[in-house]
DSSP file (Angstrom, degrees, kcal/mol; ACC not computed):
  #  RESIDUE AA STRUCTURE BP1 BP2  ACC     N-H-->O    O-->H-N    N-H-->O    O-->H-N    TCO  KAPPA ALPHA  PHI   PSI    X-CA   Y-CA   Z-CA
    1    1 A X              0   0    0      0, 0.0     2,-0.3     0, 0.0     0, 0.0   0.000 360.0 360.0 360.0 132.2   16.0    7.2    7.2
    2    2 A X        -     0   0    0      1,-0.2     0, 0.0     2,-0.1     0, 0.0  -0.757 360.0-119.0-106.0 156.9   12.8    7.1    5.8
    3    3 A X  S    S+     0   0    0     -2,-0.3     2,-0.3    34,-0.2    -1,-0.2   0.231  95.8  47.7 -99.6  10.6   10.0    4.6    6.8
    4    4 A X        -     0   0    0      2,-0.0     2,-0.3    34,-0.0    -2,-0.1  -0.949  57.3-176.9-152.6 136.6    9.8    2.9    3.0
    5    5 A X        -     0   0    0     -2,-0.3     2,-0.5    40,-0.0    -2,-0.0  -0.894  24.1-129.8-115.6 155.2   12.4    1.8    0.8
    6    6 A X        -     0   0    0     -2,-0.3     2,-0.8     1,-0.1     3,-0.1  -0.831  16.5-144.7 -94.4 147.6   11.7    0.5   -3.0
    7    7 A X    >>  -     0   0    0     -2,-0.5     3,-3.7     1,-0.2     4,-3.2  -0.889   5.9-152.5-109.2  96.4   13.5   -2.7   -3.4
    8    8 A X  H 3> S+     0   0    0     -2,-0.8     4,-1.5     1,-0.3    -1,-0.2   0.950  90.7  51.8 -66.8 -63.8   14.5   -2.4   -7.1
    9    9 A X  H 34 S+     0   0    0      2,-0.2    -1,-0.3     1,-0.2    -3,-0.0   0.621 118.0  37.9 -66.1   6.4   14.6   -6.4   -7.6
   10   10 A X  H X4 S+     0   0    0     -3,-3.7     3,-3.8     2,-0.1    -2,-0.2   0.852 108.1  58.8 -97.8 -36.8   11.1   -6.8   -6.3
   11   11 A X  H 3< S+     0   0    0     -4,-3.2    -2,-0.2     1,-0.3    -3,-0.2   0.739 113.1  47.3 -64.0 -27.2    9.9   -3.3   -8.0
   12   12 A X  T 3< S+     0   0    0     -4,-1.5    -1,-0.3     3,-0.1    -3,-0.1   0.460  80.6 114.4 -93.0  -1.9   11.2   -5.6  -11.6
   13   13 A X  S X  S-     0   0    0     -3,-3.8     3,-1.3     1,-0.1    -3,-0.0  -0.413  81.3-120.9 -59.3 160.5    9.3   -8.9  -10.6
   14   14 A X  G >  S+     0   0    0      1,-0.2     3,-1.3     2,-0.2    -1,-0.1   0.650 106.9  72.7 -67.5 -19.3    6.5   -9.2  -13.5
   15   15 A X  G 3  S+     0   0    0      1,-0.2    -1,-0.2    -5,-0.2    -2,-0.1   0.254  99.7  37.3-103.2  46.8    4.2   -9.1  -10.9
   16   16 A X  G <  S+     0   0    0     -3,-1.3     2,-0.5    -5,-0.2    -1,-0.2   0.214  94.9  92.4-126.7  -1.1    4.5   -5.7  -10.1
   17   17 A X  S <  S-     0   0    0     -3,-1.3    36,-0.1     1,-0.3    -5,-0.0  -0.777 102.3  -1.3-109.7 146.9    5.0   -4.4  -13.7
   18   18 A X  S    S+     0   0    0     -2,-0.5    -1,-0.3     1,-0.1    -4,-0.1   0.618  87.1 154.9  61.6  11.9    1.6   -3.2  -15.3
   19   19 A X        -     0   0    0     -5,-0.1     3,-0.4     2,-0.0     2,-0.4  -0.071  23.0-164.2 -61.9 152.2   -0.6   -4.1  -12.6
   20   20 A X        +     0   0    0      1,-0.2    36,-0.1    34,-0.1    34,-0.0  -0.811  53.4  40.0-137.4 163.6   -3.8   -2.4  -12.2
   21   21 A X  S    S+     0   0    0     -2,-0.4    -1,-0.2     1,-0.2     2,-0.2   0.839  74.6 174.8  68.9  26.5   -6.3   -2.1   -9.4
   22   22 A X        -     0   0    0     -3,-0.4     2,-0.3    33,-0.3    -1,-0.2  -0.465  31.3-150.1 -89.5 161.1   -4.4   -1.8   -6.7
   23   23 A X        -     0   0    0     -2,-0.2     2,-0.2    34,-0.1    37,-0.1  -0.957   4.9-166.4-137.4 120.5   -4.6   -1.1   -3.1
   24   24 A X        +     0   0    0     35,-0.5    37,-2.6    -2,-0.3     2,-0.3  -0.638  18.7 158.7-101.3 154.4   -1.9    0.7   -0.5
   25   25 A X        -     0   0    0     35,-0.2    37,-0.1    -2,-0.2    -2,-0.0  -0.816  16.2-177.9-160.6 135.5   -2.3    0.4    3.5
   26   26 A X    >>  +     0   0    0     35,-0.4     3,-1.2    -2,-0.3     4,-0.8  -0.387  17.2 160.1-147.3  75.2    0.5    0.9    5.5
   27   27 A X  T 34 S+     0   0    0      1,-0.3    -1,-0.1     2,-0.2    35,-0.0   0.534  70.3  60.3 -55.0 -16.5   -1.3    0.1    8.7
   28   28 A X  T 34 S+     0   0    0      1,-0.1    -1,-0.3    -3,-0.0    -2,-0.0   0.941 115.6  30.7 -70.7 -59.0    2.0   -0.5   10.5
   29   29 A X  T <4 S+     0   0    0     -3,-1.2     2,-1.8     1,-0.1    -2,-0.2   0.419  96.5  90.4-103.9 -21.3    3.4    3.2    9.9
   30   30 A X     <  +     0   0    0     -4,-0.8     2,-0.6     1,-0.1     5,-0.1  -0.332  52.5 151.9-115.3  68.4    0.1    5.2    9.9
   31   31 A X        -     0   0    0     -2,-1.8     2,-2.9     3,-0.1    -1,-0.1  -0.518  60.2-102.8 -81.7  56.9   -0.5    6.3   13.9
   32   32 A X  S >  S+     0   0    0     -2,-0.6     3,-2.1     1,-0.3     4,-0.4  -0.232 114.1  54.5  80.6 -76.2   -2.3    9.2   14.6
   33   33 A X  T 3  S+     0   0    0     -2,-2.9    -1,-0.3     1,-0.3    -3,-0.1   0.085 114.6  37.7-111.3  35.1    0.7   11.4   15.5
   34   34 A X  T 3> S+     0   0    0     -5,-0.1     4,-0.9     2,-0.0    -1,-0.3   0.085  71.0 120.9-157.0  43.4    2.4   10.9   12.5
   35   35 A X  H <> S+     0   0    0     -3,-2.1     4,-1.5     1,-0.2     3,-0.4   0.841  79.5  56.9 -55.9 -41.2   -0.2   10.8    9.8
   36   36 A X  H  > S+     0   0    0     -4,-0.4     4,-2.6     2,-0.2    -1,-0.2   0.935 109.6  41.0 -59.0 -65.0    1.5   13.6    8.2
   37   37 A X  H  4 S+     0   0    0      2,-0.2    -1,-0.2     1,-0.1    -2,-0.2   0.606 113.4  51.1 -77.2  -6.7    5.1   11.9    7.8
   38   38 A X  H >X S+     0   0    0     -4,-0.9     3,-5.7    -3,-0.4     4,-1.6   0.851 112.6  55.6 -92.2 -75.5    3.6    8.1    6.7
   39   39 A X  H 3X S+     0   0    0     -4,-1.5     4,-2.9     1,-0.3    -2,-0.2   0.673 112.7  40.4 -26.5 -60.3    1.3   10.7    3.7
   40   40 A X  H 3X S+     0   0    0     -4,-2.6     4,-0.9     2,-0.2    -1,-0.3   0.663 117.0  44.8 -48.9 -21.1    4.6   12.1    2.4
   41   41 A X  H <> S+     0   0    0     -3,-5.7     4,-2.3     2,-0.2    -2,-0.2   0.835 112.0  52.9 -97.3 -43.1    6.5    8.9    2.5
   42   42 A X  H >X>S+     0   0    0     -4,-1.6     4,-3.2     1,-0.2     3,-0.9   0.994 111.5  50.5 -55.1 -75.2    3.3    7.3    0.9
   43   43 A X  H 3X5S+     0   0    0     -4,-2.9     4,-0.8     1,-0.2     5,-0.3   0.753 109.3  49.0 -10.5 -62.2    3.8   10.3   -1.8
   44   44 A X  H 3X5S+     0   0    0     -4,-0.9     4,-0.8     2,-0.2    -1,-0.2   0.849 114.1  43.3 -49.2 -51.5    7.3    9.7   -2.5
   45   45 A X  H <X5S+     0   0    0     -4,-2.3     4,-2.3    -3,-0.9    -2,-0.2   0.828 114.4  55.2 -91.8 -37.9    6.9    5.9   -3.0
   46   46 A X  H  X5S+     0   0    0     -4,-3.2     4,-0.9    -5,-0.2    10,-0.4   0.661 104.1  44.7  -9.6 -52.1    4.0    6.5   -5.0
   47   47 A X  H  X<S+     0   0    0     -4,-0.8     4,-2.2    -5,-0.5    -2,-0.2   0.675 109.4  60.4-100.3 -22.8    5.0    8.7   -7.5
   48   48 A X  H  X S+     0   0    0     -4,-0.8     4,-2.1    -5,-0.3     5,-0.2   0.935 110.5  43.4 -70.8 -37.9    8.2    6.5   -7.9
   49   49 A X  H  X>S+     0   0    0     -4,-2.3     5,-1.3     1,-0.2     4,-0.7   0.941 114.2  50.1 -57.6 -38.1    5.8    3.5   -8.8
   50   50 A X  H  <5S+     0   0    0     -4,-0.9    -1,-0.2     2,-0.2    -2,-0.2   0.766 106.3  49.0 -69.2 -36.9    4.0    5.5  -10.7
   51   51 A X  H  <5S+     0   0    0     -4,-2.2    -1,-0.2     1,-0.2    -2,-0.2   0.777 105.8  64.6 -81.9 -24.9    7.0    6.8  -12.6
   52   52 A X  H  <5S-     0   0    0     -4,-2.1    -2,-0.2     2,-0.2    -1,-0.2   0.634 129.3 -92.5 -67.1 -15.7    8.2    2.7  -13.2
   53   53 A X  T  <5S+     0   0    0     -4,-0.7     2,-0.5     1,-0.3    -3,-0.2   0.121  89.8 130.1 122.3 -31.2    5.2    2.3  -15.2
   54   54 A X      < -     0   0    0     -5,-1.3     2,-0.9    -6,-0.2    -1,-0.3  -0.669  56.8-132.8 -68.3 101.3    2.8    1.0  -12.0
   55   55 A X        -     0   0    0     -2,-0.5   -33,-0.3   -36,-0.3     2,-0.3  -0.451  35.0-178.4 -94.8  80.0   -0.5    2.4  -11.4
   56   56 A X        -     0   0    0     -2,-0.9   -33,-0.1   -10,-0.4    -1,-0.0  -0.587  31.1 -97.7 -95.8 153.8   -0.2    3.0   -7.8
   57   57 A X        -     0   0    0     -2,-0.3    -1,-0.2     2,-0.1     3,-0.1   0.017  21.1-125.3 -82.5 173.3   -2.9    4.3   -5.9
   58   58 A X  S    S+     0   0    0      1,-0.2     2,-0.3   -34,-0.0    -1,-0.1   0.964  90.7  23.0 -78.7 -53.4   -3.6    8.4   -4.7
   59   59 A X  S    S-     0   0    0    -35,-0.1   -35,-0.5   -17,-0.1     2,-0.3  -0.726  85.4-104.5-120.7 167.7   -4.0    7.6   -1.3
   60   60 A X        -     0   0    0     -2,-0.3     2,-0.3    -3,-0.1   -35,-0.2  -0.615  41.2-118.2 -94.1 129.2   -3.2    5.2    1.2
   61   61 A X        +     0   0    0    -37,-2.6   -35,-0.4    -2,-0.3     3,-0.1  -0.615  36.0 177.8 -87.7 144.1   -6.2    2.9    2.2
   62   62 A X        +     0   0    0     -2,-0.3     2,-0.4     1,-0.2    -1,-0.2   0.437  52.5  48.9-135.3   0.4   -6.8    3.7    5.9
   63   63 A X  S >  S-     0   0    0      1,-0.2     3,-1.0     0, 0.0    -1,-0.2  -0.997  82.9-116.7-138.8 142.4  -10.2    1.5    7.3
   64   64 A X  G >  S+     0   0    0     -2,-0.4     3,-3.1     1,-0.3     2,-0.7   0.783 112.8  62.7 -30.1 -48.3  -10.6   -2.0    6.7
   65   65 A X  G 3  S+     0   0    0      1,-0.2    -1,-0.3     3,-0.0     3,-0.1  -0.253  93.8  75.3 -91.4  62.8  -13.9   -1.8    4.5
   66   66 A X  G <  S+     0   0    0     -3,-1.0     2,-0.6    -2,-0.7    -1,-0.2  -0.077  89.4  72.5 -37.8 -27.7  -11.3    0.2    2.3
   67   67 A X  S <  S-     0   0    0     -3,-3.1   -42,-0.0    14,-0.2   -44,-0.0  -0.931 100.2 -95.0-135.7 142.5   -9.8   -3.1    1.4
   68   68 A X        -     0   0    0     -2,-0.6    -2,-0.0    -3,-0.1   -45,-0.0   0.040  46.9-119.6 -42.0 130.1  -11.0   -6.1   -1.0
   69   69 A X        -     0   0    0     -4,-0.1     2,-0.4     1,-0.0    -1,-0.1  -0.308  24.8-137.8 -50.0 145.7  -13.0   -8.9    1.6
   70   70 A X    >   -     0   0    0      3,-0.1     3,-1.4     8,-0.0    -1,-0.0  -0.922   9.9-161.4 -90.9  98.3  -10.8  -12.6    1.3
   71   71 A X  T 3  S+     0   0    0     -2,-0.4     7,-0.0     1,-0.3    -2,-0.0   0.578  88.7  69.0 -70.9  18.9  -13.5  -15.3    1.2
   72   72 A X  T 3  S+     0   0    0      2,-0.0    -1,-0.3     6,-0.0     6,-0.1   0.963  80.9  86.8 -95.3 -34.1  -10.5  -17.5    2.1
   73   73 A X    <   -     0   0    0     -3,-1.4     2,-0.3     4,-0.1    -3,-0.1  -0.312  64.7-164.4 -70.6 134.7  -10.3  -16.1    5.4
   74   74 A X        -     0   0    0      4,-0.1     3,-0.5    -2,-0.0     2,-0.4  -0.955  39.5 -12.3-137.8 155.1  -12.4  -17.6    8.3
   75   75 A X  S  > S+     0   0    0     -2,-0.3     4,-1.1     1,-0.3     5,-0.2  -0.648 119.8   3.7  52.8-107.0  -13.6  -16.9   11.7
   76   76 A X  T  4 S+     0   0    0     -2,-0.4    -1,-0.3     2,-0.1     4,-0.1   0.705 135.1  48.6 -59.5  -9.1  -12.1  -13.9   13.7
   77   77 A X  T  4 S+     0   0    0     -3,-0.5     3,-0.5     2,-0.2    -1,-0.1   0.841 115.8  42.0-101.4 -60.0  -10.1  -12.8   11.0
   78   78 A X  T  4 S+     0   0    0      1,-0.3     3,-0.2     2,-0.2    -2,-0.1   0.898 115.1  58.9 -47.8 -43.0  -13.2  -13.0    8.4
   79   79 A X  S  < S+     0   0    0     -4,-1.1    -1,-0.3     1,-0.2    -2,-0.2   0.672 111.8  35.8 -65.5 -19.8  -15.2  -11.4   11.5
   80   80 A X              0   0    0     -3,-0.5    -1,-0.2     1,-0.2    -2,-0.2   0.174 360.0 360.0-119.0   8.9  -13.1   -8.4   11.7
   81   81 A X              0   0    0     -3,-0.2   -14,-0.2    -5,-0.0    -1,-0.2   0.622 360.0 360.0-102.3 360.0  -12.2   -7.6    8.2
């Protein structure tokens, strides 16, 4: 079973169709000793966004200052980011 599936009503919400600037992490899935098999999976589901019209990113963003600060977020969270 592989560790991402597309969810075909989410993949048709409007805010998924033309979106631009985007950013992938799939901090969850992406462990050392299976960097290899999260990259491929990333690949897969990638080039199927890509093929829905969605400008999905090349690679998978893999260290925090890799992804946009939230000014909403405050104290450890803010601290850590």
């Amino acid at each position: 079973m592989p560790l991402l599936r597309l969810d075909q009503e989410l993949l048709a919400t409007k805010e998924f169709t033309g979106s631009v600037g985007l950013i992938a992490a799939l901090p969850m899935y992406d462990w050392p000793e299976v960097r290899a098999e999260t990259d491929a999976q990333w690949e897969q589901l990638r080039d199927e966004l890509r093929f829905r019209g969605i400008d999905a990113p090349e690679r998978l963003a893999r260290t925090r200052k890799d992804l946009p600060s939230n000014p909403e977020l405050s104290g450890d969270l803010a601290e850590h980011s």
